[in-house]
N, CA, C and O atoms as a Maestro MAE file, in Angstrom:
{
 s_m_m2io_version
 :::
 2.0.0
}

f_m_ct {
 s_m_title
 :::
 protein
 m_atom[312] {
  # First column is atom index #
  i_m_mmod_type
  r_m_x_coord
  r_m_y_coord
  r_m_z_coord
  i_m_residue_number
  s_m_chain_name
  s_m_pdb_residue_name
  s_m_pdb_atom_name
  i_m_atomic_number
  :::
  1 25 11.523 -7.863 -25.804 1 A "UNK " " N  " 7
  2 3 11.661 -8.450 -27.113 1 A "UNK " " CA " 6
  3 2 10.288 -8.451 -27.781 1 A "UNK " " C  " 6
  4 15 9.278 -8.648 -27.106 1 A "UNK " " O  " 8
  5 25 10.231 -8.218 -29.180 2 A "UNK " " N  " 7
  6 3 9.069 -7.833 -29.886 2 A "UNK " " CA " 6
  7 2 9.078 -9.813 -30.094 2 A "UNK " " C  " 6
  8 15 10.025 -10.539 -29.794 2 A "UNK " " O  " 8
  9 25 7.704 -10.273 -30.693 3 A "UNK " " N  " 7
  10 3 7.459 -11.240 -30.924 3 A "UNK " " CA " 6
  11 2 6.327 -11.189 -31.816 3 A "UNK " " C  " 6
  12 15 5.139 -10.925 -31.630 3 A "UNK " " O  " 8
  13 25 7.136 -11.577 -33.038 4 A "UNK " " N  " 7
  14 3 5.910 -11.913 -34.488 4 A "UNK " " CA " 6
  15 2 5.057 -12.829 -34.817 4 A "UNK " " C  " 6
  16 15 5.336 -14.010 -35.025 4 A "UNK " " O  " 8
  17 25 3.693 -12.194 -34.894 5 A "UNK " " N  " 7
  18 3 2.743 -13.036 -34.514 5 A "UNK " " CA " 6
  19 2 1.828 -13.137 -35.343 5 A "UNK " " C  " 6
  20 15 1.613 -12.088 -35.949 5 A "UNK " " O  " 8
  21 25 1.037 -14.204 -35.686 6 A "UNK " " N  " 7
  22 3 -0.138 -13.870 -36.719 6 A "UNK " " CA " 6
  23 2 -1.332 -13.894 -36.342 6 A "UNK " " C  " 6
  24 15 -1.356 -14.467 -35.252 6 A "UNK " " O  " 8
  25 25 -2.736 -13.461 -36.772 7 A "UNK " " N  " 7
  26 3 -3.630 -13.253 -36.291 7 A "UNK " " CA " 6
  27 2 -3.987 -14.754 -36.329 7 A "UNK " " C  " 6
  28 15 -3.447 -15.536 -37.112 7 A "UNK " " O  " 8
  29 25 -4.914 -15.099 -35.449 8 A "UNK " " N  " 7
  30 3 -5.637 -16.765 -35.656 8 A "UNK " " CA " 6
  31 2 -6.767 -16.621 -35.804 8 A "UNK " " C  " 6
  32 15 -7.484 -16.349 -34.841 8 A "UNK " " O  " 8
  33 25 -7.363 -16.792 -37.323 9 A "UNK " " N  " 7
  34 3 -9.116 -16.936 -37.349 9 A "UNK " " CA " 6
  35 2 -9.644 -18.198 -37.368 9 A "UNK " " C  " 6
  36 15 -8.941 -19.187 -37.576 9 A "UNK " " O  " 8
  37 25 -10.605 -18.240 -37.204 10 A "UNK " " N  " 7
  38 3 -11.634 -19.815 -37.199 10 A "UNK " " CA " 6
  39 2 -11.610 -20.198 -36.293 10 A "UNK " " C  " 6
  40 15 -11.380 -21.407 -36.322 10 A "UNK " " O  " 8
  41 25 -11.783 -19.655 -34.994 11 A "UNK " " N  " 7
  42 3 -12.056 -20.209 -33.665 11 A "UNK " " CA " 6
  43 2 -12.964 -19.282 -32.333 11 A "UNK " " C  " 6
  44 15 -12.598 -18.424 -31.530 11 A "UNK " " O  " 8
  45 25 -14.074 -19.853 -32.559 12 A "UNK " " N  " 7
  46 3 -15.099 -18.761 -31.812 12 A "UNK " " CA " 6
  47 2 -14.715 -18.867 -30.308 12 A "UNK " " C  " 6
  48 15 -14.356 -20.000 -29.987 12 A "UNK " " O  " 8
  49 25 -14.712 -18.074 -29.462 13 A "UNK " " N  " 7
  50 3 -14.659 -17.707 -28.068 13 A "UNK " " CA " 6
  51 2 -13.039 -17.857 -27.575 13 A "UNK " " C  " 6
  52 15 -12.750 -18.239 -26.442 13 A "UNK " " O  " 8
  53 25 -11.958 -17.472 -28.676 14 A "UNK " " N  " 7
  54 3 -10.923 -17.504 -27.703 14 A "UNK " " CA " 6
  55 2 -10.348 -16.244 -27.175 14 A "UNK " " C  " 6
  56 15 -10.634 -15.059 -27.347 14 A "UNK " " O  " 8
  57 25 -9.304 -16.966 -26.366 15 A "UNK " " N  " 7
  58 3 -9.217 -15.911 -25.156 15 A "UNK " " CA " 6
  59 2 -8.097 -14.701 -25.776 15 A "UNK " " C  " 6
  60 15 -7.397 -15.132 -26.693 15 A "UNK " " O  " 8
  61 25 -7.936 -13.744 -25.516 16 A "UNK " " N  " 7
  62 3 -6.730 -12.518 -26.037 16 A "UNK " " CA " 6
  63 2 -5.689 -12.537 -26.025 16 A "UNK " " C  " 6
  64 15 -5.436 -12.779 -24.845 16 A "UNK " " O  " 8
  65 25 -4.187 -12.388 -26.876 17 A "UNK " " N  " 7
  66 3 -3.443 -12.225 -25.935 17 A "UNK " " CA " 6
  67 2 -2.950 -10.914 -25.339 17 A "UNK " " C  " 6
  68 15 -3.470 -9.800 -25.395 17 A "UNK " " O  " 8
  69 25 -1.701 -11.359 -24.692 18 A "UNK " " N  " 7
  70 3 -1.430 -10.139 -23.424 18 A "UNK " " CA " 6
  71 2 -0.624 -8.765 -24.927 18 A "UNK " " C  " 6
  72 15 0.196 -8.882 -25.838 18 A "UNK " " O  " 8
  73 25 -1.378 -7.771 -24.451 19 A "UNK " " N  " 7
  74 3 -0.736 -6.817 -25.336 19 A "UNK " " CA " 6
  75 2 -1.315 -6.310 -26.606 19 A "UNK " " C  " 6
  76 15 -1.885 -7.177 -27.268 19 A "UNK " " O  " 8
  77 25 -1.306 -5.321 -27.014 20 A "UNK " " N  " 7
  78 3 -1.912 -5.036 -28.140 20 A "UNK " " CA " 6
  79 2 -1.255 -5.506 -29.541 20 A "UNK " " C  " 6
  80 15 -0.294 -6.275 -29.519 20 A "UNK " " O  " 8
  81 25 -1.649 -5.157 -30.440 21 A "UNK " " N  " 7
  82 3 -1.033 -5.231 -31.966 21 A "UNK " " CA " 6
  83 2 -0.230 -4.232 -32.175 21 A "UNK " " C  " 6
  84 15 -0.610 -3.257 -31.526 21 A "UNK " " O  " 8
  85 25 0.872 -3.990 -32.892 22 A "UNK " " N  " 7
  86 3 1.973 -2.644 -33.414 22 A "UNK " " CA " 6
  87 2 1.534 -2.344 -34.461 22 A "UNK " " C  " 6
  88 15 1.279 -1.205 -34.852 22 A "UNK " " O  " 8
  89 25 1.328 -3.893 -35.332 23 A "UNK " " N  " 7
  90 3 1.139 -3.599 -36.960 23 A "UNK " " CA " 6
  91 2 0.494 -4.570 -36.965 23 A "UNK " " C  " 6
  92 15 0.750 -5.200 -35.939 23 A "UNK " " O  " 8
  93 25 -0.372 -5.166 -37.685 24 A "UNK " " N  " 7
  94 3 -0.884 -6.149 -37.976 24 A "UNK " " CA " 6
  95 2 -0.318 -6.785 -39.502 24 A "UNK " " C  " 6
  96 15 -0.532 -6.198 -40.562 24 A "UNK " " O  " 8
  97 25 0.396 -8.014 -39.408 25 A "UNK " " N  " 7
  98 3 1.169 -8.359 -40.594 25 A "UNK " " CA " 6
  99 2 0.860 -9.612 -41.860 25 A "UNK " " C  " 6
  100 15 1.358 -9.894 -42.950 25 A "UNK " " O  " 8
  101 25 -0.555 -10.284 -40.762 26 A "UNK " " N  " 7
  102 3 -1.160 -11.501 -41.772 26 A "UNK " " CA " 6
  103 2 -2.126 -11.976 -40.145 26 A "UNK " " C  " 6
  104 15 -2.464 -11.594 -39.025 26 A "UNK " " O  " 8
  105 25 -2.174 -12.973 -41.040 27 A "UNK " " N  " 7
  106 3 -3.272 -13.944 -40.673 27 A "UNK " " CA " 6
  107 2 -3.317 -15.091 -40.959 27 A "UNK " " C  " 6
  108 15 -2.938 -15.233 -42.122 27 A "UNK " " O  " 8
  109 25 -3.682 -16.315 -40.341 28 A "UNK " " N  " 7
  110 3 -4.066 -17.687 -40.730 28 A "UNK " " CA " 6
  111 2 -5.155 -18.007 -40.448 28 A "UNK " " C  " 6
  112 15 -5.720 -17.194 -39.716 28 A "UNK " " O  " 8
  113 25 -5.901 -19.146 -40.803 29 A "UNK " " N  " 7
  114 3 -6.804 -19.943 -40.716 29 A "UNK " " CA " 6
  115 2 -6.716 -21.390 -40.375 29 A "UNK " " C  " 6
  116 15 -7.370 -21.831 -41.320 29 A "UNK " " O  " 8
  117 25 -6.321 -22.568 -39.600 30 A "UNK " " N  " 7
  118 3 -5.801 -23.632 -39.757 30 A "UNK " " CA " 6
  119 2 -6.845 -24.567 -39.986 30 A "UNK " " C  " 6
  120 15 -6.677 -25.785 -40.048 30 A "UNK " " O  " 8
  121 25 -7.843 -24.018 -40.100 31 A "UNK " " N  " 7
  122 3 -9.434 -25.093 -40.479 31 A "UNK " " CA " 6
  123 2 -9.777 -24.481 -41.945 31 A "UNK " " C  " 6
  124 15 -10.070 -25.477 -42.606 31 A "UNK " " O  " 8
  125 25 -9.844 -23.785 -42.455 32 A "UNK " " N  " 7
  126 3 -9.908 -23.497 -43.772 32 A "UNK " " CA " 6
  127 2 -8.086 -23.381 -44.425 32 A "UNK " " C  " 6
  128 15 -8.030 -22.997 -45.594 32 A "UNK " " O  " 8
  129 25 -7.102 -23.596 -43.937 33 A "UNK " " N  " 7
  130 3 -6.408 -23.587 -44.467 33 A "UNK " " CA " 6
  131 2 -5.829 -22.507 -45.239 33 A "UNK " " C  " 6
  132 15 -5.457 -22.775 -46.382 33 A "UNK " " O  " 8
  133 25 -5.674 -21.156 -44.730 34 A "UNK " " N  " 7
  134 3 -5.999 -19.848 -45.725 34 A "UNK " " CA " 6
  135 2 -4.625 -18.867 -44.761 34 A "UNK " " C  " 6
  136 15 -4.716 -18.625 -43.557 34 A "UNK " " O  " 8
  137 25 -3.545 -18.476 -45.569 35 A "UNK " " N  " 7
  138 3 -2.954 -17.588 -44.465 35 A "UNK " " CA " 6
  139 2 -2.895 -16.010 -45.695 35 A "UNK " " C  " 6
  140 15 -3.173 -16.003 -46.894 35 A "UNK " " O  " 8
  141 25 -2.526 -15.074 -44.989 36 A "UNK " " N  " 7
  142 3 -2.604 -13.989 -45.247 36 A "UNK " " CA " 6
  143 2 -1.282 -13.330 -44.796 36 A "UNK " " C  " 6
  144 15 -1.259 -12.985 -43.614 36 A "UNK " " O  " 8
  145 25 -0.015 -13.061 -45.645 37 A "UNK " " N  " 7
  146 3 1.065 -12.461 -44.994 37 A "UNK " " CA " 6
  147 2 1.377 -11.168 -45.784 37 A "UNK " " C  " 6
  148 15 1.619 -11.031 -46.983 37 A "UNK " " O  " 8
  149 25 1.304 -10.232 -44.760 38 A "UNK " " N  " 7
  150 3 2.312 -8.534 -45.430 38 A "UNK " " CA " 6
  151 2 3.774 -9.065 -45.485 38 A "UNK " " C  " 6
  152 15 4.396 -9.176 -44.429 38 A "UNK " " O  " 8
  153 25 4.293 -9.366 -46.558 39 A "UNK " " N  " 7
  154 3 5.689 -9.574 -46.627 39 A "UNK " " CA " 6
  155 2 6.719 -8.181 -45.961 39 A "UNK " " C  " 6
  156 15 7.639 -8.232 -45.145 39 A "UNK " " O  " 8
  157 25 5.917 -6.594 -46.934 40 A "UNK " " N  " 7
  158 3 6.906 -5.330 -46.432 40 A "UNK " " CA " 6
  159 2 6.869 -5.741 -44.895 40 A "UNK " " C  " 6
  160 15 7.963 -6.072 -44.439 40 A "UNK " " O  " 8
  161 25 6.133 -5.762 -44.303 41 A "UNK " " N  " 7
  162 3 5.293 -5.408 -43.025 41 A "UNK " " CA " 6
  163 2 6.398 -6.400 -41.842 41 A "UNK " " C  " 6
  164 15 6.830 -6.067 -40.739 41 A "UNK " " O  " 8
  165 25 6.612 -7.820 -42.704 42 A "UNK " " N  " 7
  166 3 7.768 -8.597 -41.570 42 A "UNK " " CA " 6
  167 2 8.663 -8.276 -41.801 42 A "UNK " " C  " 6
  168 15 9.320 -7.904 -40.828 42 A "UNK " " O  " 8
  169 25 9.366 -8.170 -43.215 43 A "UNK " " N  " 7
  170 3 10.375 -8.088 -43.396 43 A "UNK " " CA " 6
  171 2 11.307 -6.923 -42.377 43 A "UNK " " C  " 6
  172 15 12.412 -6.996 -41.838 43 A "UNK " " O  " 8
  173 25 10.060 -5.671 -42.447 44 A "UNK " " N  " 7
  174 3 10.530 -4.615 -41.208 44 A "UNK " " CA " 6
  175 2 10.451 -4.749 -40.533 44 A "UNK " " C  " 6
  176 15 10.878 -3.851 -39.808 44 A "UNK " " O  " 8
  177 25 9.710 -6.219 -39.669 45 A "UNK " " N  " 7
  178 3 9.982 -5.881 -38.203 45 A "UNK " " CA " 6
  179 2 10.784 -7.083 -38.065 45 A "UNK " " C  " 6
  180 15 10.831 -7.342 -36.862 45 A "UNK " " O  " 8
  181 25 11.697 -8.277 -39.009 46 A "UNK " " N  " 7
  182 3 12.487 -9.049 -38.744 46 A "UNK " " CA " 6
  183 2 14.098 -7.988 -38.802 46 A "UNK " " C  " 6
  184 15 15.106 -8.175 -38.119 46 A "UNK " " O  " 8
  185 25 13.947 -7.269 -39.487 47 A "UNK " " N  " 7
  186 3 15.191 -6.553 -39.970 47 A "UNK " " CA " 6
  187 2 15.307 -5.762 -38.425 47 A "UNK " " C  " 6
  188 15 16.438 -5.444 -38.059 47 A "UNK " " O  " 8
  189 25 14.354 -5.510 -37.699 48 A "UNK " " N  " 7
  190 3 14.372 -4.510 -36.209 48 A "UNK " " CA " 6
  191 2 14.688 -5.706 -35.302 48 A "UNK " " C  " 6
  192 15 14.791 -5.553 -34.085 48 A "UNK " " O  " 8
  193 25 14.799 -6.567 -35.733 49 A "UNK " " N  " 7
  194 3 14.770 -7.566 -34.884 49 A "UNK " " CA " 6
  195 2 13.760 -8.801 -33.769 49 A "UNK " " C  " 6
  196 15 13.974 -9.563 -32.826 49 A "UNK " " O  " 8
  197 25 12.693 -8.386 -34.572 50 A "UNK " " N  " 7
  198 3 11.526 -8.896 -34.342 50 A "UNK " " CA " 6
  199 2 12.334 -10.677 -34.164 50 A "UNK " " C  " 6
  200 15 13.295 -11.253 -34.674 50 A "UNK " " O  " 8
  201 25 11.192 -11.036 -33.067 51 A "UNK " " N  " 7
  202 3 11.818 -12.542 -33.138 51 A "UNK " " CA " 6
  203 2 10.228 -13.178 -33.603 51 A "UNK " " C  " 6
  204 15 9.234 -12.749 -33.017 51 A "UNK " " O  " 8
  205 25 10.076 -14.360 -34.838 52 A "UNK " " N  " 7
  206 3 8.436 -15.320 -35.191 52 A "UNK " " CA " 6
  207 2 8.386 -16.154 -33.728 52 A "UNK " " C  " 6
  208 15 9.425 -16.443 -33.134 52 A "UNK " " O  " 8
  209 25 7.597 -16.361 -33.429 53 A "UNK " " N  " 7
  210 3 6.816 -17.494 -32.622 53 A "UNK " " CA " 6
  211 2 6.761 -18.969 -33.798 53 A "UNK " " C  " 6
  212 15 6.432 -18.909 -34.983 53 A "UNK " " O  " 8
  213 25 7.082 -19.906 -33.223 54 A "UNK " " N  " 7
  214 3 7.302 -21.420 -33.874 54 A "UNK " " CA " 6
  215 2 6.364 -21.598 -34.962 54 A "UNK " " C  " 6
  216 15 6.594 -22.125 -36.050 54 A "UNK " " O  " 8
  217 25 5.101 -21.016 -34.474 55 A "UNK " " N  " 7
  218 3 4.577 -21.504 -35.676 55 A "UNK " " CA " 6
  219 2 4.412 -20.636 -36.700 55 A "UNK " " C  " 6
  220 15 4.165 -20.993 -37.852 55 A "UNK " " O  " 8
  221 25 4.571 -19.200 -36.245 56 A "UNK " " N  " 7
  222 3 4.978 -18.140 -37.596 56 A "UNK " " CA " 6
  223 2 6.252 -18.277 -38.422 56 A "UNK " " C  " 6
  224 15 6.486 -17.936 -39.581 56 A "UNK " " O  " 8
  225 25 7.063 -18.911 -37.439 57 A "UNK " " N  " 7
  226 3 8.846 -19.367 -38.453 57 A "UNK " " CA " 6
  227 2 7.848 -20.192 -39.279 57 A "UNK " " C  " 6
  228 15 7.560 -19.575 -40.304 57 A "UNK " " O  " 8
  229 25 7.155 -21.504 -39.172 58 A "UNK " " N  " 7
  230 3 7.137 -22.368 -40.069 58 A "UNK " " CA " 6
  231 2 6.552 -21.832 -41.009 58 A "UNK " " C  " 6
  232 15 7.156 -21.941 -42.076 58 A "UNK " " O  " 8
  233 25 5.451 -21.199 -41.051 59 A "UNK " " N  " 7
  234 3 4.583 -20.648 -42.022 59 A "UNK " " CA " 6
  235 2 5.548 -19.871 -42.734 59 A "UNK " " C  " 6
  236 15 5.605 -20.078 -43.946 59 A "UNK " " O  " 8
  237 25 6.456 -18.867 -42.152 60 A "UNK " " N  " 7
  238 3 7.762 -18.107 -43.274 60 A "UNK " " CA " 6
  239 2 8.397 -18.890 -43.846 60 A "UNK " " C  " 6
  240 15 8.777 -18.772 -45.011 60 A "UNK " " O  " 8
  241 25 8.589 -19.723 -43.184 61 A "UNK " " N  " 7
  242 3 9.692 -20.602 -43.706 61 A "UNK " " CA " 6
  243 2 9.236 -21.272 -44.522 61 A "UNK " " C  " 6
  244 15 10.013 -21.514 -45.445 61 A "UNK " " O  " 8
  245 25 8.008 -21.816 -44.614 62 A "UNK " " N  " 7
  246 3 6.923 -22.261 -46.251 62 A "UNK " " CA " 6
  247 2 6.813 -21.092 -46.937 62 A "UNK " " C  " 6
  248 15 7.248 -21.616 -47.962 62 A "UNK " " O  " 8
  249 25 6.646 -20.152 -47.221 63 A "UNK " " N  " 7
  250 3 6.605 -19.103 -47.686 63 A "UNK " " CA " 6
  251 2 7.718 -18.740 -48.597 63 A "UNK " " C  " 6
  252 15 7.626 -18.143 -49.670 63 A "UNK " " O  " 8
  253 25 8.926 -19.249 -47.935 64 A "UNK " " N  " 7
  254 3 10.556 -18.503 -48.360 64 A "UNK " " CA " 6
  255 2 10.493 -17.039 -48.101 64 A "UNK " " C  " 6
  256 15 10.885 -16.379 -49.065 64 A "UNK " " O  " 8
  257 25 10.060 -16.256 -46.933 65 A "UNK " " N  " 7
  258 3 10.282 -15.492 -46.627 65 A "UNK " " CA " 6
  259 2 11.372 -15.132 -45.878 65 A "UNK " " C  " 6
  260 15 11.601 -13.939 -45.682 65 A "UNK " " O  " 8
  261 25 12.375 -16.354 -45.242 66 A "UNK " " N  " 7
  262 3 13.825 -16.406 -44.780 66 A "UNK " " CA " 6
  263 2 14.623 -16.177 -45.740 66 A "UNK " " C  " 6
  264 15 15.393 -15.221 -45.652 66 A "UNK " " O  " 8
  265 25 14.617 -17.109 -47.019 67 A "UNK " " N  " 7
  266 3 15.501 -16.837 -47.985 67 A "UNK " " CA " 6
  267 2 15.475 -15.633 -48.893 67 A "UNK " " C  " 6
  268 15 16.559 -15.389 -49.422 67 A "UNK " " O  " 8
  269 25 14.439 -14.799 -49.200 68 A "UNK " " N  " 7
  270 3 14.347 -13.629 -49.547 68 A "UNK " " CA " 6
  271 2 14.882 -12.913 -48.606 68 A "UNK " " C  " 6
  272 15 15.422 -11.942 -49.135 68 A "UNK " " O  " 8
  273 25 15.042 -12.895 -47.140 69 A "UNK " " N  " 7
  274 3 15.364 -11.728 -46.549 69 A "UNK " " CA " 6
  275 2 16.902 -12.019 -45.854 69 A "UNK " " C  " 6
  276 15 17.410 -11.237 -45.051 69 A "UNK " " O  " 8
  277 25 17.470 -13.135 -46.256 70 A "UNK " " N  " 7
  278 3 19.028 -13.263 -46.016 70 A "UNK " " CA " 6
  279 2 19.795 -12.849 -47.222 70 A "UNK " " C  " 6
  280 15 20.790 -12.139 -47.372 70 A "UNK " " O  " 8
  281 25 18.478 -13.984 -48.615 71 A "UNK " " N  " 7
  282 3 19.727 -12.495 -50.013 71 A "UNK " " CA " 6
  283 2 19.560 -11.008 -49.330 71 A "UNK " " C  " 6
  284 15 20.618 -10.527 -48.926 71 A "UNK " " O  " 8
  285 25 18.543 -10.326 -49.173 72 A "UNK " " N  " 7
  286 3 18.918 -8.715 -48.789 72 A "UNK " " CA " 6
  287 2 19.841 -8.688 -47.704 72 A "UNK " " C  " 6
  288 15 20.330 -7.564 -47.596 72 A "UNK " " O  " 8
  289 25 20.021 -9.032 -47.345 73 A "UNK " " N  " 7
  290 3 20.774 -9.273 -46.003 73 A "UNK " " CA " 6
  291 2 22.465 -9.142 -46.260 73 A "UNK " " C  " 6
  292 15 23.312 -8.554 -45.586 73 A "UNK " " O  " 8
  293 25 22.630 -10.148 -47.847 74 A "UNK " " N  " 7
  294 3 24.063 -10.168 -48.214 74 A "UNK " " CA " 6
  295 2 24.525 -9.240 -49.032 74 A "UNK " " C  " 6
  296 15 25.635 -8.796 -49.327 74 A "UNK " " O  " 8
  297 25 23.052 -8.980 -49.435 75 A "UNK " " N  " 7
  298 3 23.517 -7.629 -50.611 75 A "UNK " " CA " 6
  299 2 23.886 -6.375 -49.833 75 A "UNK " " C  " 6
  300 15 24.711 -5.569 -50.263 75 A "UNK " " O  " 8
  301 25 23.121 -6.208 -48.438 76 A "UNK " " N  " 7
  302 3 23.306 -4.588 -47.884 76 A "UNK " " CA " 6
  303 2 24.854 -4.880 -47.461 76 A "UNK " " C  " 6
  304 15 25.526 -3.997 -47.995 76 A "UNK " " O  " 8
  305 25 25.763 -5.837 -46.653 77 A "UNK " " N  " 7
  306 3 26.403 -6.346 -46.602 77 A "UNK " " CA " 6
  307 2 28.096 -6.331 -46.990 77 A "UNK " " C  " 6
  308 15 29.195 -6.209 -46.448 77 A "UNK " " O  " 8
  309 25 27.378 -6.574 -48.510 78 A "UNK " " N  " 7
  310 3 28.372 -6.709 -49.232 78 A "UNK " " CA " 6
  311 2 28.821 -5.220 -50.002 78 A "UNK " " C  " 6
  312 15 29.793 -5.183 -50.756 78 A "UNK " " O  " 8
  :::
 }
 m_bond[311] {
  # First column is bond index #
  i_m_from
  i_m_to
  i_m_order
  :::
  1 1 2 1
  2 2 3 1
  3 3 4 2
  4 3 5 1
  5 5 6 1
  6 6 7 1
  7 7 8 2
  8 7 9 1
  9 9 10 1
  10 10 11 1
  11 11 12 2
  12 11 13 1
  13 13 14 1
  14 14 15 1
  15 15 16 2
  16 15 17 1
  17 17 18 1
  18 18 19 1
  19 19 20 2
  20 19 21 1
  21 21 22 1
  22 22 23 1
  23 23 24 2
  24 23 25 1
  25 25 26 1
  26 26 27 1
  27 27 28 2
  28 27 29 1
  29 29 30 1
  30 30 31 1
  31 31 32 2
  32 31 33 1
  33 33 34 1
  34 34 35 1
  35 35 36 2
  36 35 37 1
  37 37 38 1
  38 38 39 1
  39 39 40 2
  40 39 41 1
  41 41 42 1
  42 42 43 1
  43 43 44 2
  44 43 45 1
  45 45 46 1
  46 46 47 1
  47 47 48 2
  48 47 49 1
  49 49 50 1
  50 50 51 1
  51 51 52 2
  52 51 53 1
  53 53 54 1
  54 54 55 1
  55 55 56 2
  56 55 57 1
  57 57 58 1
  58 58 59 1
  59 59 60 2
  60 59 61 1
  61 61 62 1
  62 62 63 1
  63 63 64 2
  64 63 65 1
  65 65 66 1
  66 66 67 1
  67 67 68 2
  68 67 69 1
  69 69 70 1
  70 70 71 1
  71 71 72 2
  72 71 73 1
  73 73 74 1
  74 74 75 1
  75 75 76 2
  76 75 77 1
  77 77 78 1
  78 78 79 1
  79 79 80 2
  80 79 81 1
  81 81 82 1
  82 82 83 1
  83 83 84 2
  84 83 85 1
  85 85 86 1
  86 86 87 1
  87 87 88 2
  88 87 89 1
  89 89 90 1
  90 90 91 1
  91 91 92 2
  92 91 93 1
  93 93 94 1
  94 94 95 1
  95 95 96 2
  96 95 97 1
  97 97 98 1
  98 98 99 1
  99 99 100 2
  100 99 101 1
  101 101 102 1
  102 102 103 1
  103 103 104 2
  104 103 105 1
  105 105 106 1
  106 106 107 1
  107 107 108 2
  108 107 109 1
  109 109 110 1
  110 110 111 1
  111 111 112 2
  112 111 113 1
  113 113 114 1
  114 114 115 1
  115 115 116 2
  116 115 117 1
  117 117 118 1
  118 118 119 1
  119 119 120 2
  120 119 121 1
  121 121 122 1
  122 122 123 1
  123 123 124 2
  124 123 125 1
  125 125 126 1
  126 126 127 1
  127 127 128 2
  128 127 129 1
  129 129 130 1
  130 130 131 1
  131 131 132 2
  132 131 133 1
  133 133 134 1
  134 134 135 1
  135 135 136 2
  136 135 137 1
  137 137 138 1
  138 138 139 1
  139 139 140 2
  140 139 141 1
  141 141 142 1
  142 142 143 1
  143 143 144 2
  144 143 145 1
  145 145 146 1
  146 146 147 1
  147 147 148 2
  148 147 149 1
  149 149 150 1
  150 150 151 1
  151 151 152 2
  152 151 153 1
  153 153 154 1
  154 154 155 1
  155 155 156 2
  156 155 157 1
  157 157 158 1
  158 158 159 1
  159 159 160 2
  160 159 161 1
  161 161 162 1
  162 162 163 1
  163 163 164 2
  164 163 165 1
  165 165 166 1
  166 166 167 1
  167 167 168 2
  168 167 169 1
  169 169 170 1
  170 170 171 1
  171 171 172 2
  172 171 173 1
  173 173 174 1
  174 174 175 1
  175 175 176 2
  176 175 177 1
  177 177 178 1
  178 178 179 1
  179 179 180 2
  180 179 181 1
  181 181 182 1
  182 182 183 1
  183 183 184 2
  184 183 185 1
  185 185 186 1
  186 186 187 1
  187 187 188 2
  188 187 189 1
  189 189 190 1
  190 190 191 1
  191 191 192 2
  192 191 193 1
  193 193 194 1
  194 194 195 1
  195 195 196 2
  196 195 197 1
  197 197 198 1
  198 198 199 1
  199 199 200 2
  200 199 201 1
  201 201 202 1
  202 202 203 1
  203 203 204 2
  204 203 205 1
  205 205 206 1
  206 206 207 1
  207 207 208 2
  208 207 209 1
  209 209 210 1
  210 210 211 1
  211 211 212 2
  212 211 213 1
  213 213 214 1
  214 214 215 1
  215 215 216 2
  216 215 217 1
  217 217 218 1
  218 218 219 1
  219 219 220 2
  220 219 221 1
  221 221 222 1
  222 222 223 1
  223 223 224 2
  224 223 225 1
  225 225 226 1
  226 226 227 1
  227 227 228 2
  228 227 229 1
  229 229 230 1
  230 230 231 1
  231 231 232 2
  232 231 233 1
  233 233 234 1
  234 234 235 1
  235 235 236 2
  236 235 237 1
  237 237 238 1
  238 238 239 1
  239 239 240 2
  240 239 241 1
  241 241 242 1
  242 242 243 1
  243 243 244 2
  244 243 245 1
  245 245 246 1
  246 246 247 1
  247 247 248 2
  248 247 249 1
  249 249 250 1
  250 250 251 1
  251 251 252 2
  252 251 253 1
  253 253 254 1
  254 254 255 1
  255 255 256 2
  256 255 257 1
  257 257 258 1
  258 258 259 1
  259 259 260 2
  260 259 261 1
  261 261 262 1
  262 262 263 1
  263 263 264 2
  264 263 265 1
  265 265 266 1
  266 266 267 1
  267 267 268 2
  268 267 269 1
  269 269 270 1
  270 270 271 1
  271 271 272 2
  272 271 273 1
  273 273 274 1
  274 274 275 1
  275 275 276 2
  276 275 277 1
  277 277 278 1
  278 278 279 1
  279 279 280 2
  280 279 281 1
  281 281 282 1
  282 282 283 1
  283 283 284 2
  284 283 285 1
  285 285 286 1
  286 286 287 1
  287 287 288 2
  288 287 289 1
  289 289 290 1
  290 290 291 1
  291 291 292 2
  292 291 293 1
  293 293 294 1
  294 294 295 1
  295 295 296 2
  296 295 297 1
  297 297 298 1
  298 298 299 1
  299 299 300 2
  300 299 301 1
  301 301 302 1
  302 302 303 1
  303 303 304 2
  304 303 305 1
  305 305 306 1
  306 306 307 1
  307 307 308 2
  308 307 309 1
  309 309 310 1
  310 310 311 1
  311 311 312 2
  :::
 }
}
């Protein structure tokens, strides 16, 4: 299972995680408060079936990047 992830800046010496990057799709900051999202960039890898990590749902989900991509969702659909 793919797992959507965002980059984490503002934190010196942390550790990697397991695996490389596919695409790189945004970024946050949680000490400056600053995020950075490729909307094309999730939208294609939620539509492949990409699953967010908890705290990337929330950040979409502030975003309304769920509700933009369930209208497409009803339109291909319908």
């Amino acid at each position: 299972m793919v797992k959507l992830r965002l980059k984490r800046c503002g934190k010196k010496q942390r550790s990697r995680r397991e695996g490389r990057d596919l695409r790189k799709v945004g970024f946050y900051d949680p000490i400056n408060n600053q995020t950075y999202l490729n909307i094309p960039g999730i939208r294609y890898f939620l539509e492949k079936g990409a699953q967010p990590t908890g705290t990337v749902y929330d950040i979409l989900k502030k975003a309304g990047v769920f509700t933009e991509f369930r209208l497409n969702q009803t339109e291909v659909n319908s």
